[in-house]
C-alpha positions in Angstrom: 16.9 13.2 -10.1 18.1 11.3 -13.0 16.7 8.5 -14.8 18.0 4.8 -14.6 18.7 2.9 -17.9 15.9 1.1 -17.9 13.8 3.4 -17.4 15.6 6.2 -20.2 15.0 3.3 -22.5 11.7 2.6 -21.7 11.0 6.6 -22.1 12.8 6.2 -25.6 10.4 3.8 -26.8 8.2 5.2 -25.6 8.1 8.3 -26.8 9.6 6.6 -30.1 11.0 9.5 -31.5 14.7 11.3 -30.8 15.3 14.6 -32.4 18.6 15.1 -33.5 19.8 19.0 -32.5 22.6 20.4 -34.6 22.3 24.2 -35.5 25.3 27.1 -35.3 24.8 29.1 -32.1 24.3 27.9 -28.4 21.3 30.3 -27.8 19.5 28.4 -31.3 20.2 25.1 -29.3 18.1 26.0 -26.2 15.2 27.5 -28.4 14.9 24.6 -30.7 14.6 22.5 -27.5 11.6 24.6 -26.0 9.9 24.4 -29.5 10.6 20.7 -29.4 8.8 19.9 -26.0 6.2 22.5 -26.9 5.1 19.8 -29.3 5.2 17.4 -27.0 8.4 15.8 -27.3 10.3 15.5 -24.4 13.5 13.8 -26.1 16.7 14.9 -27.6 20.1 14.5 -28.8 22.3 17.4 -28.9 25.5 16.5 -31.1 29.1 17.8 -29.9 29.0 20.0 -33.8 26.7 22.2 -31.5 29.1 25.0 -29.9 29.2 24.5 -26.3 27.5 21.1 -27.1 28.4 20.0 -23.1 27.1 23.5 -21.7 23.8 22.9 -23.7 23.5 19.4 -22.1 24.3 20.9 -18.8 21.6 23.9 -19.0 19.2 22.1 -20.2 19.2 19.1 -17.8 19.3 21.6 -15.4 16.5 23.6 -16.3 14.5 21.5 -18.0 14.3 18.3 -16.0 11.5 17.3 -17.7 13.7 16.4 -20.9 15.1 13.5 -21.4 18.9 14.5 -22.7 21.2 13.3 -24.3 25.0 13.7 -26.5 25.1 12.9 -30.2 27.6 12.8 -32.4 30.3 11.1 -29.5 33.4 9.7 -31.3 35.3 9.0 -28.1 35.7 7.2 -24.8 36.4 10.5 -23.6 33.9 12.5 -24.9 31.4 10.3 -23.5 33.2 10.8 -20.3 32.5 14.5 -20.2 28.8 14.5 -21.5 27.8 11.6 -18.9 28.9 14.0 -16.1 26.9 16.7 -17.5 24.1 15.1 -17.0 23.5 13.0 -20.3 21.1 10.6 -20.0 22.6 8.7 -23.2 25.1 8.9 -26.1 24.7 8.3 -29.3 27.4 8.0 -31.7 27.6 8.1 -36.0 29.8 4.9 -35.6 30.7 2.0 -33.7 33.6 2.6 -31.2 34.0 -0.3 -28.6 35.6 2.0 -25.9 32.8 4.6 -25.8 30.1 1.3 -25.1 32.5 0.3 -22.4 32.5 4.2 -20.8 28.8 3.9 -20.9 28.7 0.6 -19.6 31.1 2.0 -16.4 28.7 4.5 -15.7 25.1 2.8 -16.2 24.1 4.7 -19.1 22.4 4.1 -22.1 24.5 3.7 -25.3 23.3 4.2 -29.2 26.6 3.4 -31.2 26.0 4.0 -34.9 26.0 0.9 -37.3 24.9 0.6 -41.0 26.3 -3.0 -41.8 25.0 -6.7 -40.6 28.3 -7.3 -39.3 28.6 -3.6 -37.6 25.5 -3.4 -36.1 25.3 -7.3 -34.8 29.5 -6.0 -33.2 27.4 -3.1 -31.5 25.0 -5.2 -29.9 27.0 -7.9 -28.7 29.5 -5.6 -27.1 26.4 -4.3 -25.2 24.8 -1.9 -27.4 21.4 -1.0 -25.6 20.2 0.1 -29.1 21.7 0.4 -32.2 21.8 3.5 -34.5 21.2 2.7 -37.9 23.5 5.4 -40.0 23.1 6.7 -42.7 20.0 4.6 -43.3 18.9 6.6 -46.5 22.0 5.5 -48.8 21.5 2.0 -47.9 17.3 2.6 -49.3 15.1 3.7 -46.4 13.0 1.8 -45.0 13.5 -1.6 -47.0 16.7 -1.6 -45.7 16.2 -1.5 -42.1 13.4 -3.9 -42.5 16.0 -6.7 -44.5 18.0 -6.0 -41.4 15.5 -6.8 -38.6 14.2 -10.1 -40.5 17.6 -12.2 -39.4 18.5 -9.8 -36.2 15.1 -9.1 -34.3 16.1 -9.0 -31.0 18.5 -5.9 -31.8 16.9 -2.7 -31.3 17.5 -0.1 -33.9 17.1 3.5 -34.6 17.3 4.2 -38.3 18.8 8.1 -38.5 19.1 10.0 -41.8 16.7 10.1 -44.2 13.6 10.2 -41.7 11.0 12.4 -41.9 7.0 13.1 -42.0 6.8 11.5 -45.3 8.7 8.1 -44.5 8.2 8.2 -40.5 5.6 5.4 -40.9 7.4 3.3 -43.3 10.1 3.0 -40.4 8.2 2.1 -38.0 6.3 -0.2 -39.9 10.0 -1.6 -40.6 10.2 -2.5 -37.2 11.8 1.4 -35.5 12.6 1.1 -31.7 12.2 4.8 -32.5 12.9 7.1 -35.3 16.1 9.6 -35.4 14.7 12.7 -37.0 17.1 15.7 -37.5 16.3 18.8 -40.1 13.3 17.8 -41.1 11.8 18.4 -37.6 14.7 20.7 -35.5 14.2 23.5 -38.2 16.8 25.6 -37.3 15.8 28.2 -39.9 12.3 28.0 -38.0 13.8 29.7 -34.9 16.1 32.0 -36.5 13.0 33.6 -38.5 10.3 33.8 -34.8 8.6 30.7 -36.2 8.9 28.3 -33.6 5.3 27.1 -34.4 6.8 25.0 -37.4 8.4 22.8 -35.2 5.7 22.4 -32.6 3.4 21.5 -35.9 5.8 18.7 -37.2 6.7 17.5 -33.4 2.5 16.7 -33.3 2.3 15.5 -36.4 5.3 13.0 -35.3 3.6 11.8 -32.3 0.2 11.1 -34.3 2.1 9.0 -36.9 4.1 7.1 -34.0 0.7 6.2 -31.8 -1.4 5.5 -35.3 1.4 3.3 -36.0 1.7 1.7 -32.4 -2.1 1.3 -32.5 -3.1 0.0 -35.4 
């Protein structure tokens, strides 16, 4: 059974953290995303760079129904199209296209267009952005950034991607994170080509303790 919006959002939040899968072979996709929930993460994003990016989605909502999934890396209406009826739970995108929102829309499910300017990202959320992907958040200064951002636009959520990792997970969130986008520095695809899945289950921990000591304090 899938998840409605709200409550895919909710489990976003939640969670607070959406690892971003990209890596070179099929097979490397579905190991990084056992490693991933073996750490307690039961989130992610597989981009369409992945080969067979929609037959990932497909197995792994199939098989792993406890993982919340969804398509990264959407640059089209279309596209969208073809991951929502695999089963993704969301789409995400590097950059704002109106039409792909409006597929999402049709269909109830939850959309992350990427944004990096005031204007883009305040575009994304009034043509119904549910969050708003903050990309590439690293060449505009971290953390800072995304904080100068939130100050005039509060009620947008964002999800600053590129640039994220151990070291400045807590400075995002402090920033004001609906949740962090984390890619290499946690899906270590070199991890699971060399048998050492145990790297990524180490950071995915270590990523949840920052989130709740953050959420807590």
């Amino acid at each position: 059974m899938g998840f409605t919006k709200v409550e895919v959002l909710e489990r976003l939040k939640g969670i607070g953290i959406v690892p971003v899968l990209r890596c070179s072979a099929e097979g490397h996709a579905l190991e990084l995303a056992t490693a991933i929930a073996d750490g307690g993460i039961t989130v992610l994003e597989v981009t369409m760079t992945v080969p067979g990016a929609t037959r990932v989605i497909a197995k792994l909502v199939k098989d792993c129904p406890g993982i919340l999934v969804g398509a990264g890396t959407v640059l089209d209406p279309e596209t969208a199209r073809i991951c929502i009826l695999e089963g993704a739970q969301f789409v995400v995108s590097p950059a704002l296209n109106l039409k792909t929102i409006e597929m999402c829309q049709r269909y109830s499910i939850a959309a992350l267009p990427g944004a990096l300017t005031p204007t883009e990202v305040v575009t994304a959320w009034q043509a119904g952005a549910d969050v708003v992907k903050v990309f590439p958040v690293s060449a505009m200064g971290g953390a800072s950034y995304l904080k100068s951002l939130k100050a005039p636009l509060p009620q947008v959520e964002m999800i600053p991607t590129g640039g994220v990792s151990l070291a400045t997970a807590r400075a995002f969130l402090e920033a004001g994170a609906f949740a962090l986008g984390v890619g290499s520095d946690l899906v270590d695809m070199d991890a699971v080509a060399s048998g050492n899945p145990q790297k990524i289950i180490s950071h995915a921990i270590e990523y949840l303790s920052i989130i709740r000591e953050c959420r807590n304090s």
